[in-house]
N, C-alpha and C positions, 0 to 999 in steps of 0.2 A: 596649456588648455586643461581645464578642469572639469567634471562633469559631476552632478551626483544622481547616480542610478539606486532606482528601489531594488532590492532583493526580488520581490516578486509585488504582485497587484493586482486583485482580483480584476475581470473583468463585466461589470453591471452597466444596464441600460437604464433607462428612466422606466421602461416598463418592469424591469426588477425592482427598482423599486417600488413602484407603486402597488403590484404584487403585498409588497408587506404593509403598505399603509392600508389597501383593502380589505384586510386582517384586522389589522389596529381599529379599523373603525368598524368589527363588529364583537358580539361579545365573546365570541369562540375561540380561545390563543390558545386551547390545545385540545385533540379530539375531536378537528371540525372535518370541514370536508378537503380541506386542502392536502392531509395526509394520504387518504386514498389516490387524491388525483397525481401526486408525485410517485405514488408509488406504481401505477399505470403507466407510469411515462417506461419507467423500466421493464415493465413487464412487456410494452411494446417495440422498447429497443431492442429485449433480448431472446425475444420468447417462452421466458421462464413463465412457468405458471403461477409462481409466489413472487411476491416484492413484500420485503416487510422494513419499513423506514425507523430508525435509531435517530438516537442524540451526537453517537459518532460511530466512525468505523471500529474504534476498539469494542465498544460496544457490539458491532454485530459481530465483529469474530467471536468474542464470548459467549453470543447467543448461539454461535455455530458450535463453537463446542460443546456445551450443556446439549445441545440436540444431538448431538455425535454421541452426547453418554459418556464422556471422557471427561476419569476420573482421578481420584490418586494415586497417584502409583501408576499409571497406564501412559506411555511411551507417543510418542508422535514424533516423526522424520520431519525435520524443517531446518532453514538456513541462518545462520547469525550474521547474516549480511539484509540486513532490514532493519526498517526503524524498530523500536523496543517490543512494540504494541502486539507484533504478530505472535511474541512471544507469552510476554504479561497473559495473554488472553487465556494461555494453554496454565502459566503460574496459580491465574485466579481460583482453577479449579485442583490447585497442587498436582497436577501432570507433569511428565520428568519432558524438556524438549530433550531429542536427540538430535543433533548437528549434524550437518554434514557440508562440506567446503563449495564452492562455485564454480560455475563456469569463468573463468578468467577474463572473456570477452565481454558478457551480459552482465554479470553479478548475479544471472536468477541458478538458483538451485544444480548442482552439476547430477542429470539422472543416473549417471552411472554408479556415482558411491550411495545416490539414497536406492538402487537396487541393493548395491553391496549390503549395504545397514539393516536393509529389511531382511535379509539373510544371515547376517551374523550381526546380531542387535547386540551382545554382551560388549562386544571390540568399541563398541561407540557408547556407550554411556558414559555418562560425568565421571569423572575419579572420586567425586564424593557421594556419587550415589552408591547406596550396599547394593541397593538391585539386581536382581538376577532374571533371566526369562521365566524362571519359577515362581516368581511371587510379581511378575507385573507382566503385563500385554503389551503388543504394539497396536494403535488402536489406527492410527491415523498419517496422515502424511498433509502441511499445509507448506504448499509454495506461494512464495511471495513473485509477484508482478512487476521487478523490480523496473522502477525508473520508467514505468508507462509502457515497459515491453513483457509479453505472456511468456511466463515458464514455459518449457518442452513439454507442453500437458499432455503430449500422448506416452510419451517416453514413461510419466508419473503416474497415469490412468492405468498404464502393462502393471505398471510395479505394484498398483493400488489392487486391481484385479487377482491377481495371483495372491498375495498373501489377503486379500479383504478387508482393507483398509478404505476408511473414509476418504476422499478428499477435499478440505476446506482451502480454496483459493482466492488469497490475497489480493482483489484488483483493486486496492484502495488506491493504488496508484497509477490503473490501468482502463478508467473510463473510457468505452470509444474503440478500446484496440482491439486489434484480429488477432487470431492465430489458425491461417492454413482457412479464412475467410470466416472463421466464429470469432465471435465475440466473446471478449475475456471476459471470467465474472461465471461462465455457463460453462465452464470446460473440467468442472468436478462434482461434488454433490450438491457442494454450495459457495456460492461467491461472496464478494462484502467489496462493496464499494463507501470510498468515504471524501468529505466534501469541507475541508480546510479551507481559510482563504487561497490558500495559493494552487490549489486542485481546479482540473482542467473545468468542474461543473463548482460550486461553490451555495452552500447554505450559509454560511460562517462557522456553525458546527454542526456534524451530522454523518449519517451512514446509510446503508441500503444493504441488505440481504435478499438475494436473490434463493430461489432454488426450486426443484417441480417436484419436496416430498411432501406431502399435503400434511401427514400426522405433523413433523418438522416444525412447517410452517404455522400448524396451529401454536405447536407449543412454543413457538419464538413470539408470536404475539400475545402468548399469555404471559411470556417470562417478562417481557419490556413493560408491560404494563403492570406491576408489583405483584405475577403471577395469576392473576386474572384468569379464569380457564371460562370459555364460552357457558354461559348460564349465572355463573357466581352474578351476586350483585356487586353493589361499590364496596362495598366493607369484607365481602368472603373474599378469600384467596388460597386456590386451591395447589399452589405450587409456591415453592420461596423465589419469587422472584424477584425483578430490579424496578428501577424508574429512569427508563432506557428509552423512553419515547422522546419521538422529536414533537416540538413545539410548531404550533400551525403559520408563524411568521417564517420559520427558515422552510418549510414545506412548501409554501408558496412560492419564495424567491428559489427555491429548487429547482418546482415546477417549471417556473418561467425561463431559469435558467436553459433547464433540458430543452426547452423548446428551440435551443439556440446551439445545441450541440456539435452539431454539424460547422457552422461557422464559427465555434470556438477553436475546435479542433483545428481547423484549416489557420488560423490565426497564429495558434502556436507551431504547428507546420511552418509555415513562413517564417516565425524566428530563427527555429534550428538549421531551417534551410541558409538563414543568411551566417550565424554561427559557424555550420560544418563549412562554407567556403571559404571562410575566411582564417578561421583557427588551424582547418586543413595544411595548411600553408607555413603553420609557424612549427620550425623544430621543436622539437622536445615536448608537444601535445599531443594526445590521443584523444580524439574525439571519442563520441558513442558510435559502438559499431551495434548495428542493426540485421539481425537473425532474418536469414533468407523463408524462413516461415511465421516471420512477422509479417502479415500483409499489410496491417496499419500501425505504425507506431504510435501510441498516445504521448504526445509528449509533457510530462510533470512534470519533473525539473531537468536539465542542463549541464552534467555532469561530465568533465572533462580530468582527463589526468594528465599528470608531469612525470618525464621521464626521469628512474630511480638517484640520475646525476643531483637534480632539487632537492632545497627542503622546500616542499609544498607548503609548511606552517612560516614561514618566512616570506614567501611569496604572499601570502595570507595578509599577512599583514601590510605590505608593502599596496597589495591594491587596495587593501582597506583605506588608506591613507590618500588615495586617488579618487576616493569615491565610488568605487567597488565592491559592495560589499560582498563576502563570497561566506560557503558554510563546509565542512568538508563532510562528504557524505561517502559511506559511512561512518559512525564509529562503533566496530565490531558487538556485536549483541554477547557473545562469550566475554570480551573484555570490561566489559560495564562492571564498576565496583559492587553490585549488588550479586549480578553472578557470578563472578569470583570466587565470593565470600561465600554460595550457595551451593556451587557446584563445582570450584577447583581449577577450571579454567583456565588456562595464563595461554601468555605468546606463544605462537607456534605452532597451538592446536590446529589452527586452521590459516595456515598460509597463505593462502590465494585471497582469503576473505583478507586477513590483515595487510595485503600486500594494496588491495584496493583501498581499504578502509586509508592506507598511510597517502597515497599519489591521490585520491579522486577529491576534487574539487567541484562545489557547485557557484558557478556564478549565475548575475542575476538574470532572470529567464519570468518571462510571462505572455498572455498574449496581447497585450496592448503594447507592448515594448513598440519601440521605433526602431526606424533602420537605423537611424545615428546614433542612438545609444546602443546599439550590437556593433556601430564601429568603432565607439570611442573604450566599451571593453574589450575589444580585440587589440587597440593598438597598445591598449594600458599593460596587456598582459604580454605582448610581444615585446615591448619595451623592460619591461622588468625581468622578461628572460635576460634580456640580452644584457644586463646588468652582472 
């Protein structure tokens, strides 16, 4: 038997589309009203007083940090268990990240060593940084949302409180989910959600900033729109800023999207539900384990590891070949050729993080998936264990 399953697939209705054709046919494709109306969706999902809508999530974390005031030289507590971007965001503004290793279970952020860090900040800096606590700050702490489930945010909020540190929290991957019955995105200063095809809500490309600091909030809406500050005309610009705004066709298919939230969420629910029964069962797999103060899991992607006996990049290939296509998630943010060469970095640093980075596999997961193709990748992969 053979099967070929997509990787992932967004999930659009004919009213999503239309959404963008109702755009198409007027003459407003960017700065129309479609952008406030998507950004209300969030603001009534979350209670946040701001929604400020991007081109993409890297985008709004960047705009989080320029509002944070975080600069060169200035220090932030974050995990290298994330895709690149959480990082990039803090590079853009020449900010040093400071690492710190995982929870073994989650992937999201372990709060015990970013208390440690915040208290002896020299012990955790890059080998190539000169930096000392004398000529740089610790400005900030940004946990990542890893894999559609929330950090320990109250564990990070203690740590954030006590030394006064910002918190920018990564839900780009965490649309929809709870922690302790709030929703993630709202559980530090400011949140950023983002909207890939293969994300739970889908623009094609795009982000969302949430947060209730009003100055903040002004100045992320002046920074995306090439610094723009309330009053300037078209041509002043009263800040250096980007061309960060989203386009009124993926604002629309947003819009419509949110409107469907609720039965997205429950859609990808059902695949992982059929996944964990059945994967449950196959030695040498660990499913995703799910944090007793997750009260809603968002499920992104479907990340599964093999026990240290595998080589996971063999198996890799082996389902590829079956019509599986799979990605391995992660690949360590410290290990990436670029920070290496930046900050010294090598194996080891962070063990828990490389330990997952080596065993976690993502295969294909979405919410239109079928039951039969969640069985025909469970049997492909129990069959290639057993190989």
């Amino acid at each position: 038997m053979y099967m070929k399953i997509p990787m992932s697939s967004p999930d659009l209705t004919d009213a999503d589309r239309q959404a963008v054709i109702d755009v198409i046919n007027t003459p407003n494709l960017s700065m129309g009203k479609y952008t406030p109306a998507f950004e209300k969706t969030f603001c009534d999902l979350t209670g946040a007083k701001h929604a400020i809508a991007v081109n993409s999530g890297t985008a709004g974390l960047h705009l989080c940090v320029r509002a944070a005031g975080i600069g060169p030289g200035d220090l932030v507590i974050t995990t290298p268990f994330s895709f690149v971007a959480s990082t990039n965001a803090l590079l853009f503004e020449n900010a040093i990240p400071v690492f710190v290793d995982i929870d073994p279970r989650t992937g999201n952020i372990n709060p015990e060593l970013a208390a440690d860090a915040a208290k002896n900040i020299e012990k955790y800096l890059p080998r190539h940084s000169s930096l000392t606590t004398h000529d740089s700050s610790l400005k900030a702490i940004l946990p990542v949302d890893v894999f559609g489930q929330p950090a320990d945010m109250d564990a990070i909020n203690t740590i954030a409180k006590e030394h006064e540190l910002t918190v920018i929290e990564d839900s780009c991957e965490a649309l929809g989910a709870t922690y302790k019955g709030r929703q993630a995105g709202t559980l530090g200063d400011f949140g950023v959600f983002a909207f890939y095809p293969n994300k739970q809500v889908t623009t094609g490309e795009g982000g969302v900033v949430i947060t209730n600091d009003d100055k903040a909030a002004n100045m992320m809406r002046a920074l995306r729109n090439q610094g723009r500050a309330p009053g300037d005309t078209w041509l002043q610009h009263t800040h250096l800023g980007y061309n960060y705004r989203i386009d009124e066709m993926s604002a629309a298919m947003g819009a419509s999207q949110m409107s469907r939230l609720e039965e997205l969420l429950t859609k990808r629910e059902q695949v992982a539900a059929w996944y964990e029964a059945r994967l449950s069962e196959i030695p040498g797999v660990e499913v995703p384990f799910v944090e007793s103060f997750t009260t809603r899991m968002s499920w992104f992607v479907y990340v599964i590891r093999f026990d240290k006996k595998f080589d996971r990049d063999e198996i890799a290939k082996r389902l590829e070949a079956r019509g599986v296509p799979v990605r391995p998630y992660f690949l360590p943010i410290h290990l990436q050729p670029y920070m290496v060469e930046r900050f010294g970095w090598c194996e080891g640093d962070f063990p828990v993080t490389e330990d997952l980075g080596r065993r976690g596999l993502a295969i294909p997961f979405s919410g239109v998936m079928t039951e039969e193709q969640v069985d025909y990748v469970c049997m492909v992969v129990r069959e290639e264990l057993r190989k």
